[in-house]
PARO-93458 format. One line per 8 residues: their letters; for each residue x negated, y, z of C-alpha. Coordinates in nm, 2 decimals. Example, Ala and Ser with C-alpha at 12.3 -4.5 7.8 and 13.67 -1.06 7.14 Angstrom:
<nodes>
AS> -1.23 -0.45 0.78; -1.37 -0.11 0.71 .
</nodes>
This chain:
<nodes>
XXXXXXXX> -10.69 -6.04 -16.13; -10.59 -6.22 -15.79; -10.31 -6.38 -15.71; -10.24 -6.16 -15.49; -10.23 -5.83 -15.74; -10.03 -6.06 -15.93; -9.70 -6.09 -15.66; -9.41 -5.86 -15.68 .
XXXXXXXX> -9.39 -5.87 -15.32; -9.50 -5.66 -15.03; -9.79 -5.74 -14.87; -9.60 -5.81 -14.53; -9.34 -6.07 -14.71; -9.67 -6.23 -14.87; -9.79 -6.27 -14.53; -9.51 -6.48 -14.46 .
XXXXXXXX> -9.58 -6.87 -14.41; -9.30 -7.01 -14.26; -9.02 -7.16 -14.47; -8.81 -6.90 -14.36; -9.07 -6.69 -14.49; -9.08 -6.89 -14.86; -8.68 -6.79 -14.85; -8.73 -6.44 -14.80 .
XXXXXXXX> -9.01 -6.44 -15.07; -8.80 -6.59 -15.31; -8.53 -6.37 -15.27; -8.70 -6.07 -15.27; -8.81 -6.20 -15.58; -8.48 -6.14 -15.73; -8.47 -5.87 -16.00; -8.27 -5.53 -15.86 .
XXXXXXXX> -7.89 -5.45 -16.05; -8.07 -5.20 -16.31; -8.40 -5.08 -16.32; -8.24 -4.73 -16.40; -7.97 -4.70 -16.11; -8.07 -4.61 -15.78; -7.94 -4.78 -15.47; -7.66 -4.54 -15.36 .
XXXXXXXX> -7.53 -4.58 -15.72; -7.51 -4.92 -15.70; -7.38 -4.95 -15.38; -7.09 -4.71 -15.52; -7.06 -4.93 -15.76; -6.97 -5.20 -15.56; -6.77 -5.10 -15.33; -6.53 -4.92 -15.60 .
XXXXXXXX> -6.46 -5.24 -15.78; -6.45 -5.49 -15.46; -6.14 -5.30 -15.33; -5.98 -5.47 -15.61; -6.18 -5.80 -15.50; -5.95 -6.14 -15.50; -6.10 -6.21 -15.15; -5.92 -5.97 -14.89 .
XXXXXXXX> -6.25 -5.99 -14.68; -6.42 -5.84 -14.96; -6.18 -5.58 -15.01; -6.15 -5.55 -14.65; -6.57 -5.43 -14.62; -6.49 -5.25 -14.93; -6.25 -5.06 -14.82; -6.43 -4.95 -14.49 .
XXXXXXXX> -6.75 -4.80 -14.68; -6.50 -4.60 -14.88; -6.57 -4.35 -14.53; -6.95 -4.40 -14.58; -7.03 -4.19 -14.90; -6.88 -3.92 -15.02; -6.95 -3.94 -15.37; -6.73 -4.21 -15.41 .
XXXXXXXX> -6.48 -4.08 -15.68; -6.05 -4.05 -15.52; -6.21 -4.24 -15.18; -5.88 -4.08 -14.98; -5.64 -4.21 -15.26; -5.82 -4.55 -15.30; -5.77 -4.58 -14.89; -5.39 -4.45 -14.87 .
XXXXXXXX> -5.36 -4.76 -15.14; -5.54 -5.01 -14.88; -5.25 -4.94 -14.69; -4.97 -5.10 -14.91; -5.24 -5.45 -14.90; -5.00 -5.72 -14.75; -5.35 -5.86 -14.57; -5.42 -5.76 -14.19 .
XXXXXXXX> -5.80 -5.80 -14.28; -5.77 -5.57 -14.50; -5.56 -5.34 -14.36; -5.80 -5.36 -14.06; -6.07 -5.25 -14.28; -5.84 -4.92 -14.41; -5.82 -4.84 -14.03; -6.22 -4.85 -14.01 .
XXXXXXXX> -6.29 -4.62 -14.28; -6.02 -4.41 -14.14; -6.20 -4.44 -13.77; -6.53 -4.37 -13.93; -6.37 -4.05 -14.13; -6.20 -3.92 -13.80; -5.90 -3.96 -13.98; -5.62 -4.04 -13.72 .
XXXXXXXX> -5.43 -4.19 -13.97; -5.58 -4.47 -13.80; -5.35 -4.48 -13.53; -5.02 -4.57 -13.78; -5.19 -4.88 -13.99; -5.31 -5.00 -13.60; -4.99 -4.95 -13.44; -4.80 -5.08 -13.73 .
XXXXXXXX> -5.00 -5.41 -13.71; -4.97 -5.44 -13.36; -4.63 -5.38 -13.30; -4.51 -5.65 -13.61; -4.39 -5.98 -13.51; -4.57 -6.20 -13.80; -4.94 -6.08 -13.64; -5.06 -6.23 -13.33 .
XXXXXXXX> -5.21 -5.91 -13.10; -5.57 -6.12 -13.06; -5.59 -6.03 -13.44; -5.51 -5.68 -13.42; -5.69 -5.62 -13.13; -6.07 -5.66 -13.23; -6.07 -5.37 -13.48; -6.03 -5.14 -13.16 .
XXXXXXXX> -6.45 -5.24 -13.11; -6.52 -4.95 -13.33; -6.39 -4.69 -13.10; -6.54 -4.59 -12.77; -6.32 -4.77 -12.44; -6.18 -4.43 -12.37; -6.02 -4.42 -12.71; -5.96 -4.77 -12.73 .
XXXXXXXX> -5.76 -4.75 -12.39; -5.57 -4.44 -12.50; -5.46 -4.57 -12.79; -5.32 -4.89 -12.62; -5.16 -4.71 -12.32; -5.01 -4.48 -12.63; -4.87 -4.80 -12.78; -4.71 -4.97 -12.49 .
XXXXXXXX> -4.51 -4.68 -12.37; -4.33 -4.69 -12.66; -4.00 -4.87 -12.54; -3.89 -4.98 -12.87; -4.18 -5.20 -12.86; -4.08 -5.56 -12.77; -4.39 -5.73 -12.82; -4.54 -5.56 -12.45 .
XXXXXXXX> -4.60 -5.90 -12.26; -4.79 -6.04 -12.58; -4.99 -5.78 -12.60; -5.08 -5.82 -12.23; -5.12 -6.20 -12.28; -5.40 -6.09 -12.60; -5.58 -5.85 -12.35; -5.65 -6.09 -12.13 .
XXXXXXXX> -5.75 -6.34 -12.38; -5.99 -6.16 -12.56; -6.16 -6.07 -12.22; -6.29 -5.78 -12.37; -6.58 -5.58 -12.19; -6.32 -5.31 -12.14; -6.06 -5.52 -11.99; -6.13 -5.41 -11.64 .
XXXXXXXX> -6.13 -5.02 -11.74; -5.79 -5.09 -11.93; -5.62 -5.24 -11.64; -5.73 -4.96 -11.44; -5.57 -4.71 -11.66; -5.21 -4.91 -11.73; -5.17 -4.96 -11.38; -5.21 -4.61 -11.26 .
XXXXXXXX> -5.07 -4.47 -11.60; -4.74 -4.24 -11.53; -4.46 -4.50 -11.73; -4.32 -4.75 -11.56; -4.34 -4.94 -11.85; -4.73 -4.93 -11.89; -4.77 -5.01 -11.53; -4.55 -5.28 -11.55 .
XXXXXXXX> -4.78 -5.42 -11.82; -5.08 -5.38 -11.63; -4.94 -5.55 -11.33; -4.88 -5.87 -11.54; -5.22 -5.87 -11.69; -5.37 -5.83 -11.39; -5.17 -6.11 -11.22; -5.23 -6.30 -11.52 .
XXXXXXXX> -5.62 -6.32 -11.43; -5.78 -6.54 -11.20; -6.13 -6.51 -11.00; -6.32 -6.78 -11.18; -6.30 -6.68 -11.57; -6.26 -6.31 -11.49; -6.47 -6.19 -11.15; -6.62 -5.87 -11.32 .
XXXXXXXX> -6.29 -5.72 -11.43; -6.16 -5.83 -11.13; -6.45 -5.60 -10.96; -6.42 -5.30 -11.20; -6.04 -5.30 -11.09; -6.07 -5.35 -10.77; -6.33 -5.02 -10.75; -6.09 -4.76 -10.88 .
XXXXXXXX> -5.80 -4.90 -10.80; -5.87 -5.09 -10.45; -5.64 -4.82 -10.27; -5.31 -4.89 -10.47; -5.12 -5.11 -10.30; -4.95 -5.28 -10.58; -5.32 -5.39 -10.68; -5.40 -5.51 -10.37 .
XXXXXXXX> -5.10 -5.73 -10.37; -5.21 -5.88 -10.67; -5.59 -5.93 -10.62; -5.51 -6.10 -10.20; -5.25 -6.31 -10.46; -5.58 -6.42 -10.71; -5.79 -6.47 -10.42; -5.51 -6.75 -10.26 .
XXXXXXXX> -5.58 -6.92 -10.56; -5.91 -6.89 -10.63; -6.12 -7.18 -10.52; -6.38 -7.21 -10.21; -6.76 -7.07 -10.35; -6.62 -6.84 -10.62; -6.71 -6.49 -10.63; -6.45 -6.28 -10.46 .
XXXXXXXX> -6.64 -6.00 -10.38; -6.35 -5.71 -10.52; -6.20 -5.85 -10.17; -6.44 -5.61 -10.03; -6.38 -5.34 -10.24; -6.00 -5.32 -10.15; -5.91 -5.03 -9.93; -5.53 -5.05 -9.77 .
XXXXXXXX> -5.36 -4.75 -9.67; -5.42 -4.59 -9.32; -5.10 -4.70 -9.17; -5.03 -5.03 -9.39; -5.08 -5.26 -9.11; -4.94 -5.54 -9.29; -5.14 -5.51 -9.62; -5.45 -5.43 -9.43 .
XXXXXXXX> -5.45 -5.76 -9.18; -5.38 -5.95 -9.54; -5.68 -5.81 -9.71; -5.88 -5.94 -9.38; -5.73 -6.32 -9.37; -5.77 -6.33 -9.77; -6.14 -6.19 -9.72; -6.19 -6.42 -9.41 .
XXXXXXXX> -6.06 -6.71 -9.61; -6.31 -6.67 -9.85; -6.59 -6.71 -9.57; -6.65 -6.34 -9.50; -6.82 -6.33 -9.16; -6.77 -5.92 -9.15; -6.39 -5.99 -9.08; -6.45 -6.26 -8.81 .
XXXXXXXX> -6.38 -5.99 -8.51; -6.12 -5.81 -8.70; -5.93 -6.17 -8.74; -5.94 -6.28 -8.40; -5.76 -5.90 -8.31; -5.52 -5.98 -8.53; -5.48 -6.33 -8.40; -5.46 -6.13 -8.02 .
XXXXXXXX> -5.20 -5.93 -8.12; -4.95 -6.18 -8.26; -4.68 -6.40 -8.05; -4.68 -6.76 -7.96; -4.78 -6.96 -8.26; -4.80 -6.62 -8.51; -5.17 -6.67 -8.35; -5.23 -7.02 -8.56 .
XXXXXXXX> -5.23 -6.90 -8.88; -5.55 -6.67 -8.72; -5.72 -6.91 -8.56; -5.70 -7.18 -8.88; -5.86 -6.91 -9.08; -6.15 -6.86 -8.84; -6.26 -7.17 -8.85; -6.44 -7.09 -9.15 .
XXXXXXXX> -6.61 -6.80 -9.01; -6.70 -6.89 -8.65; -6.94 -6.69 -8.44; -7.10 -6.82 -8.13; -7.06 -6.46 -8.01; -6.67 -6.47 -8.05; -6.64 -6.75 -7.81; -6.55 -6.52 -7.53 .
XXXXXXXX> -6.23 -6.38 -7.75; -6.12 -6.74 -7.90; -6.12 -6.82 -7.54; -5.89 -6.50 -7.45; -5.61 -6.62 -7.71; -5.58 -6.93 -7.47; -5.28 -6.87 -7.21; -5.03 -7.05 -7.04 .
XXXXXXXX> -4.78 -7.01 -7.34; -5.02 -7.17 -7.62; -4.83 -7.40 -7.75; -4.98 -7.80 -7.80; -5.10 -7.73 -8.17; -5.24 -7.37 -8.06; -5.44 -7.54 -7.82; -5.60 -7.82 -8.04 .
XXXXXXXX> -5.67 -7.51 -8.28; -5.88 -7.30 -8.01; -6.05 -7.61 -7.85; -6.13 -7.74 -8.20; -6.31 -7.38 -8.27; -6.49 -7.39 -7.95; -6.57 -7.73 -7.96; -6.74 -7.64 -8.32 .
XXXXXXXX> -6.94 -7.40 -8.15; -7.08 -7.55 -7.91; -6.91 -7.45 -7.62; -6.90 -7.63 -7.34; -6.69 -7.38 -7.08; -6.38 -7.58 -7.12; -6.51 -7.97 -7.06; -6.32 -7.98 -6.74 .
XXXXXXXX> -5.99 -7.90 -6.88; -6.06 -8.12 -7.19; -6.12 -8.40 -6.97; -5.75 -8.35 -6.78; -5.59 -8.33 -7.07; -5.78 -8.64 -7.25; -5.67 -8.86 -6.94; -5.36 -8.69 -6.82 .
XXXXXXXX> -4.98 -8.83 -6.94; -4.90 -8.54 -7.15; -4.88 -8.66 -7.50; -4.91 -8.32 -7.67; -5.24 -8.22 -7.46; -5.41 -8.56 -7.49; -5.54 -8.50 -7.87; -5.63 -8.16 -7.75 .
XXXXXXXX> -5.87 -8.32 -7.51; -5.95 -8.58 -7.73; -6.12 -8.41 -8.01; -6.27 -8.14 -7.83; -6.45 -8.42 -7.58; -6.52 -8.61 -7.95; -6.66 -8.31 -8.10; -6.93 -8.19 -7.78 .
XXXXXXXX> -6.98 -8.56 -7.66; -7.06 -8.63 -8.06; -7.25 -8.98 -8.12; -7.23 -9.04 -7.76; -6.84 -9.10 -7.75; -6.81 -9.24 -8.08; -6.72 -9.60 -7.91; -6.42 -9.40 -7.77 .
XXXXXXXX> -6.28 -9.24 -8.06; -6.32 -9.59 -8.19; -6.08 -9.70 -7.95; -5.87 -9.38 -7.96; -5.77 -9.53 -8.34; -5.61 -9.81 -8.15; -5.38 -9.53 -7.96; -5.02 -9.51 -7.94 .
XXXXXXXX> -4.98 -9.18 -7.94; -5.03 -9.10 -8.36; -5.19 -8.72 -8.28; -5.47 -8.91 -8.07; -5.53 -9.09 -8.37; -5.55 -8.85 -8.58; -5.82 -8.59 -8.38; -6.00 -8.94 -8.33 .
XXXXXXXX> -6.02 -8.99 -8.71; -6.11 -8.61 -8.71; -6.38 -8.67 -8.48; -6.55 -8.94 -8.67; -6.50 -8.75 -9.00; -6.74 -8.53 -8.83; -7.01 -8.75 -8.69; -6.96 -8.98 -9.01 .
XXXXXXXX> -7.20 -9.21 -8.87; -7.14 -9.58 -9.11; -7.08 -9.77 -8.74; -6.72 -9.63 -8.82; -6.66 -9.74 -9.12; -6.54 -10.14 -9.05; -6.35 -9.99 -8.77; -6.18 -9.75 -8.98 .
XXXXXXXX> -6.11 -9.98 -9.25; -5.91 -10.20 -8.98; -5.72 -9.85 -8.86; -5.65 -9.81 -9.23; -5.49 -10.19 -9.29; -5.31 -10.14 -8.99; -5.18 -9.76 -8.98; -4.85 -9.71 -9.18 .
XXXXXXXX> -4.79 -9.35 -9.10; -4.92 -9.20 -9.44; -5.05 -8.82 -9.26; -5.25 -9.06 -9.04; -5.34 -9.30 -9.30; -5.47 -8.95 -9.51; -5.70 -8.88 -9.19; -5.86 -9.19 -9.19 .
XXXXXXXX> -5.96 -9.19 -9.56; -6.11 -8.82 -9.51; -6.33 -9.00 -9.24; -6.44 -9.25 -9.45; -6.52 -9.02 -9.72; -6.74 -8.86 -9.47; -6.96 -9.10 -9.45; -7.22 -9.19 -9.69 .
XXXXXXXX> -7.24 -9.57 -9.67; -7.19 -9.87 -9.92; -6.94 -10.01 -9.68; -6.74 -9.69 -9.67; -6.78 -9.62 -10.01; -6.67 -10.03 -10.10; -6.31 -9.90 -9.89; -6.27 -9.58 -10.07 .
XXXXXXXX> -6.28 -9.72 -10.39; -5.94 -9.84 -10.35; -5.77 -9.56 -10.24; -5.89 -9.36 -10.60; -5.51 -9.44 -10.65; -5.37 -9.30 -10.36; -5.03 -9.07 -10.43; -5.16 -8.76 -10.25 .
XXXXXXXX> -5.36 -8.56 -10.53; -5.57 -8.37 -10.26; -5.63 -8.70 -10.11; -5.76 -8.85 -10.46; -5.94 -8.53 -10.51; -6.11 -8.58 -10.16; -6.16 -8.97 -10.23; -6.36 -8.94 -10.56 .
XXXXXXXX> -6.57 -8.63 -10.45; -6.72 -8.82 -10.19; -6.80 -9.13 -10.43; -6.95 -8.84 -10.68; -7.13 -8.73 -10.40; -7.22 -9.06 -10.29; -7.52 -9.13 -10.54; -7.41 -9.53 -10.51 .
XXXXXXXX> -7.37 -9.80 -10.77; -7.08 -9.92 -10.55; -6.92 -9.63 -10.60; -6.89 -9.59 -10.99; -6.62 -9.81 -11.05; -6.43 -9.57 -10.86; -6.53 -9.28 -11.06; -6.39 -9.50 -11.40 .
XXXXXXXX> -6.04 -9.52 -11.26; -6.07 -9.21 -11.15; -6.13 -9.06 -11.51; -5.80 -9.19 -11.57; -5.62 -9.02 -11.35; -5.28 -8.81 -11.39; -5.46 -8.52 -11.22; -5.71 -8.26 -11.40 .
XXXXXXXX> -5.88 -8.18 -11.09; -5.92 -8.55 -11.00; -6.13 -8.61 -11.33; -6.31 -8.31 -11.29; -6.46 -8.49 -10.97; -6.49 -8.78 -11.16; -6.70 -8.60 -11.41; -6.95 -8.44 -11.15 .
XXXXXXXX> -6.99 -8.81 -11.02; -7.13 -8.89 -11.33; -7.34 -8.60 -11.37; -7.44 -8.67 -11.00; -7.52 -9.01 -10.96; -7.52 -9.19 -11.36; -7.70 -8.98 -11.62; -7.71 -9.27 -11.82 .
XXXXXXXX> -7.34 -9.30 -11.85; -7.29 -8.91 -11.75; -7.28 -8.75 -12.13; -7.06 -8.98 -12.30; -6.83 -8.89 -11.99; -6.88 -8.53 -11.99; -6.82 -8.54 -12.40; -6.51 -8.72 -12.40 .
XXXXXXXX> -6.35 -8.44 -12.12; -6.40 -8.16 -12.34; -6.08 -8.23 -12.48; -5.88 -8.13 -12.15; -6.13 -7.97 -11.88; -5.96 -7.70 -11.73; -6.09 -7.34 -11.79; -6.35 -7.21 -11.56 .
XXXXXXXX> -6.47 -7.56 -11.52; -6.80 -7.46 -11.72; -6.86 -7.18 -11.51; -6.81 -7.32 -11.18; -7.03 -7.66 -11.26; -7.31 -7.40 -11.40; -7.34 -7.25 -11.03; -7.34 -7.56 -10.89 .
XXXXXXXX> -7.59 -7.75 -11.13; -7.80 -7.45 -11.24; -8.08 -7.54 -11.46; -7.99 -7.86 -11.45; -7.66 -7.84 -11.64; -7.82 -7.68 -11.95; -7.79 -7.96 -12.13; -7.39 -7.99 -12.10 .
XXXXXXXX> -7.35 -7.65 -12.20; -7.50 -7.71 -12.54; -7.24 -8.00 -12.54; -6.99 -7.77 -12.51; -7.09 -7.52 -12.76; -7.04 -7.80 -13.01; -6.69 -7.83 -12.89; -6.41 -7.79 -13.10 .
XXXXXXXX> -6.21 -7.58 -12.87; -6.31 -7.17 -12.91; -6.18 -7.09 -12.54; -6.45 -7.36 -12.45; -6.73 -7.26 -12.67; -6.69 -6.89 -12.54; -6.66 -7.03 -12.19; -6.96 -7.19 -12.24 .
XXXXXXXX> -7.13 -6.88 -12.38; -7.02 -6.68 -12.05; -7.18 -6.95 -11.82; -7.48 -6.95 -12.01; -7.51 -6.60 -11.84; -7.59 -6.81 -11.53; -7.92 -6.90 -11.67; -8.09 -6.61 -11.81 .
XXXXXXXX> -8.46 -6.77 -11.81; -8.26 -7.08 -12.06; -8.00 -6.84 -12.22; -8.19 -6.74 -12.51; -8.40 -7.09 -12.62; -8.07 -7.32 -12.57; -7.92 -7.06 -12.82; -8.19 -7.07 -13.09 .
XXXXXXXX> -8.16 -7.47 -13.05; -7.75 -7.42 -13.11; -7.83 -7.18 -13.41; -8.06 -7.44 -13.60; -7.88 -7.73 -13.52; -7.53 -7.63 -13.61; -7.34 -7.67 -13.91; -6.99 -7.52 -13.81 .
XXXXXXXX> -7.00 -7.10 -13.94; -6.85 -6.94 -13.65; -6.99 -7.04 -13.39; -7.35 -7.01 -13.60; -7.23 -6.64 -13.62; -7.11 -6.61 -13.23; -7.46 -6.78 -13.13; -7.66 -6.53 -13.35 .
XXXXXXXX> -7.45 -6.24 -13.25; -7.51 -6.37 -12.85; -7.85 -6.44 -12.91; -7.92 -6.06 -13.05; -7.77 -5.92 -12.78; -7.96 -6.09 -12.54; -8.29 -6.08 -12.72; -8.24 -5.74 -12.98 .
XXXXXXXX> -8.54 -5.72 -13.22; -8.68 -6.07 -13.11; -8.46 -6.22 -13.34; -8.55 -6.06 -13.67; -8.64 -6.39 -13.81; -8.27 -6.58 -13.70; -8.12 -6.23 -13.89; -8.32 -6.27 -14.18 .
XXXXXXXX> -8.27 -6.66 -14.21; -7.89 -6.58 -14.20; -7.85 -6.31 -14.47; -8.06 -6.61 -14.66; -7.78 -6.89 -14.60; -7.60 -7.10 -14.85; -7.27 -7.06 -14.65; -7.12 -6.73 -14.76 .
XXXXXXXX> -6.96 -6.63 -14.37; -7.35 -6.69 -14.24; -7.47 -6.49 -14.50; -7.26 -6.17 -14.46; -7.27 -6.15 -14.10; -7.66 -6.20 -14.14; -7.68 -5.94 -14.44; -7.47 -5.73 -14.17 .
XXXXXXXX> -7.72 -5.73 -13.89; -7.99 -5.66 -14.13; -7.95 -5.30 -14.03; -8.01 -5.35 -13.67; -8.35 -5.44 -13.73; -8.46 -5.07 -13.76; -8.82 -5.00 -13.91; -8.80 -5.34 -14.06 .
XXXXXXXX> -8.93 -5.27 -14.44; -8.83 -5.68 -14.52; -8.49 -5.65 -14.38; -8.41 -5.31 -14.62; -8.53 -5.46 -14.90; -8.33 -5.79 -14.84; -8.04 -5.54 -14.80; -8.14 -5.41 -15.17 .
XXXXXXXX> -8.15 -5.76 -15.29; -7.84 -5.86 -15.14; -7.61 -5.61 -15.32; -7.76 -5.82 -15.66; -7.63 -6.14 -15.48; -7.40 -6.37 -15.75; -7.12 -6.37 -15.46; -6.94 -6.05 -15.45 .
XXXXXXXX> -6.84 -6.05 -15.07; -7.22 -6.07 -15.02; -7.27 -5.77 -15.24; -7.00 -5.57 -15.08; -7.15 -5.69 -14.72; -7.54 -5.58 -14.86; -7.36 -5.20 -15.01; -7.16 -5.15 -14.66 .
XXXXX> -7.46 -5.19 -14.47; -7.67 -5.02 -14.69; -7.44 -4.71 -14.67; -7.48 -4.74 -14.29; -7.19 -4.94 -14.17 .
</nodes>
């Protein structure tokens, strides 16, 4: 007889050679409960004694397959008990089985839970997942127009924490929802969010609901914040009120702000149709968007009114175009006695005359009027050639006006130069934080040796956004040094970091991303997980790497559950290899998957073998999922 008559196994576990595969055989292996019971006994079996289980998870899984067969003897009366259990877990499970039955008694051990002050709402809120979003959604709205609930702004705060997929869709609903109450909920979650961490809800709100002005208020309030590059594209989706002048020329400066070039024409109206120096705030914007073929309108705002700083404003847009229709006037104003027109002249002359007056603007940081000085500095900032830098350096050490002294580092930090770079790194102390932040992201930028000792202070600094920079110098110019760095700021980078240095690194910041799945913070490992998004083509390898490498149980389950979702069938092996696993979490949550893998004759009869398991939450996990939960 061969060996292979001899096995108790199937023929595709005996095909198996992996270790994985030497698992699976040996567990199949196992003897059944009683060669005289049949599965759906035993699972009965099971789930009738583990709602009596000392674990309350147990009890809890027990409980919810009560719903599954309906054999199971007094299932109603064994669930009504569940509801007296002083555990939320497994009261959560009651409310399953109750889901699952179409039982709305649902909606009382739910609501109870998530209206009592001893429960945190993020623990409540997860056993919603079972419903569809519409349901979901209904009950919530139900929930918070109760006014004898006092717990409304927690609840809010849990919303936006979990980040569910539905968040967007709830928001939606609470805001337009007929209680002031509800709406008034809504409005703070929604003001709670913020375009880095949350662009996709942002989006979905901004879709239904882009033509209530509340929301648009709060969305031009999020996009204020929001920094430069991230995706603001619900700005586009938000459609003001014919009529709503006001709300309608805000939704064009915060779109504008954000470097839309679709609003450029519509801004410069505005800017035409506003008094005196109510044009500035127009023409500042548009210097982010400016079209060669607007120079004939930024030309119009100019008139004999225009105020000194107007002026500089338009000359320094046409001036960054290109346009060369108002040398002349510069040139009167650069050498006439008027000490409000002379920077005007100034920089626009600096800005079209370019390397060719840079000996000028040297000597314009000499001047005694302090706006020269400051468009000269301007002027160099642009050029940013490294001839400025020793004459800069002598501005700075003799300048004691700090706005000009500000200008003057910004030109240094222009220019990519050891000499300019030797300066900045004394100014990483600076008191302006937007001055730091500017000082140390050109030494990150830099790529220079000179420069590091800079970025070392700089990690040191009272300000998050400082060290952030500090960080991407690392990254940018000292991998050697970079991952100790970039290890040692998990403990305090600020959310949305991840996100943002994944679209800027791409590929390349793979490898800090599986740092950060190690980290101890959740909120960090889940951010992490969301910017992996970033990198599909890496997405699913970096998570198989996490999956064998780690030793910590929940975020082995949030990688597997990430890494079926991404890959479905593909990763019948990780499934199996975690309903085999000596830690007892693993193991149920793999044992739980086991039913996704449909047509997969191994993965039933690991669920069989399960329910024999020597851990009774693992047989109560293999009988559930055996019943079809």
């Amino acid at each position: 007889m061969t060996a292979a008559a001899l096995s108790p196994l199937p023929p595709a576990v005996r095909a198996l050679t992996s270790p994985l595969a030497a698992l699976l055989a040996l567990s199949l292996a196992t003897p059944a409960i009683a060669a005289t019971s049949s599965p759906a006994d035993d699972a009965r079996v099971i789930i009738t004694e583990g709602v009596k289980a000392p674990d309350y998870l147990a009890r809890a899984m027990a409980y919810e397959a009560l719903a599954l067969d309906r054999k199971v003897a007094n299932a109603r009366q064994l669930l009504k008990d569940g509801e007296e259990d002083p555990q939320w877990t497994v009261k959560a499970g009651v409310a399953r089985a109750y889901m699952r039955l179409r039982d709305s008694s649902w909606q009382r051990v739910v609501g109870d839970a998530i209206g009592r002050a001893t429960l945190d709402p993020r623990e409540v809120l997860p056993v919603l997942d079972t419903l569809a979003d519409k349901d979901a959604i209904a009950f919530l709205l139900q929930r918070l127009s109760d006014k004898e609930l006092d717990r409304h702004d927690r609840i809010a705060d849990a919303l936006v924490a979990q980040a569910h997929p539905r968040l967007g869709a709830f928001l939606v609903a609470a805001i337009g929802h007929k209680e002031p109450l509800v709406q008034g909920v809504g409005k703070r979650a929604i003001a709670s969010l913020n375009a880095v961490l949350h662009g996709d809800h942002l989006a979905t709100v901004a879709a239904k609901s882009g033509g209530n002005p509340v929301v648009i208020d709060l969305l031009c309030t999020i996009a204020a914040a929001a920094p430069a590059g991230v995706d603001v594209r619900f700005l586009s989706m938000l459609k003001p009120p014919k009529g709503d002048t006001a709300l309608a020329e805000r939704v064009i400066l915060a779109r504008a702000r954000h470097g839309d070039r679709a609003v450029g024409k519509q801004l410069l109206a505005i800017a035409a149709t506003r008094p005196g120096d109510a044009k500035l705030e127009g023409v500042e914007i548009y210097k982010g968007i400016a079209s060669k073929d607007d120079s004939e309108a930024i030309r119009g705002l100019l008139d004999e009114s225009s105020s000194p700083r107007l002026k500089l404003s338009i000359y320094e847009v046409l001036a960054n175009l290109g346009d060369r229709s108002v040398v002349k006037q510069a040139e009167e104003m650069a050498s006439g006695t008027d000490s409000e027109l002379r920077p005007v002249g100034v920089y626009y002359l600096g800005r079209i005359g370019g390397a060719g007056r840079i000996g000028e603007m040297h000597t314009y940081l000499k001047d005694g009027i302090p706006e020269v000085r400051i468009a000269a500095a301007r002027v160099l900032a642009w050029i940013a050639s490294k001839v400025s830098a020793a004459p800069l350096r002598d501005a700075l050490d003799a300048e004691t006006r700090e706005d000009i002294r500000v200008e003057y580092i910004k030109a240094l930090a222009s220019i990519k130069d050891d000499e300019a770079f030797k300066v900045l790194v004394f100014y990483t102390r600076e008191r302006d934080d937007l001055v730091r932040q500017r000082v140390v992201r050109a030494l990150a930028e830099s790529g220079s040796k000179t420069a590091r000792n800079g970025l070392q202070t700089a990690l040191q600094d009272r300000s998050k956004e400082v060290r952030v920079e500090a960080v991407r110098g690392f990254i940018l110019s000292d991998p050697a040094n970079a991952v100790q760095v970039f290890q040692r700021s998990l403990a305090w980078l600020p959310p949305g970091t991840l996100i943002a240095m994944t679209r800027e690194f791409g590929e390349a910041f793979e490898s800090y991303l599986e740092l950060a799945l190690f980290a101890k913070s959740i909120e960090l490992r889940e951010e992490a997980l969301e910017a992996l998004r970033l990198l599909p083509k890496k997405q699913p390898d970096l998570l198989r790497k996490v999956l064998a490498t780690a030793d910590d149980d929940q975020l082995r389950i949030r990688v597997l559950r990430r890494l079926f979702s991404v890959e479905g069938q593909k990763v019948a092996t990780e499934v199996k290899a975690a309903a085999l696993s000596t830690s007892t979490r693993v193991c149920i949550e793999g044992v739980r998957m086991l039913a996704q893998l449909r047509g997969d004759k191994e993965a039933k009869e690991l669920i069989l073998r399960s329910m024999a398991a020597a851990d009774q939450r693992i047989r109560i996990a293999a009988a559930l999922t055996f019943l079809g939960g």
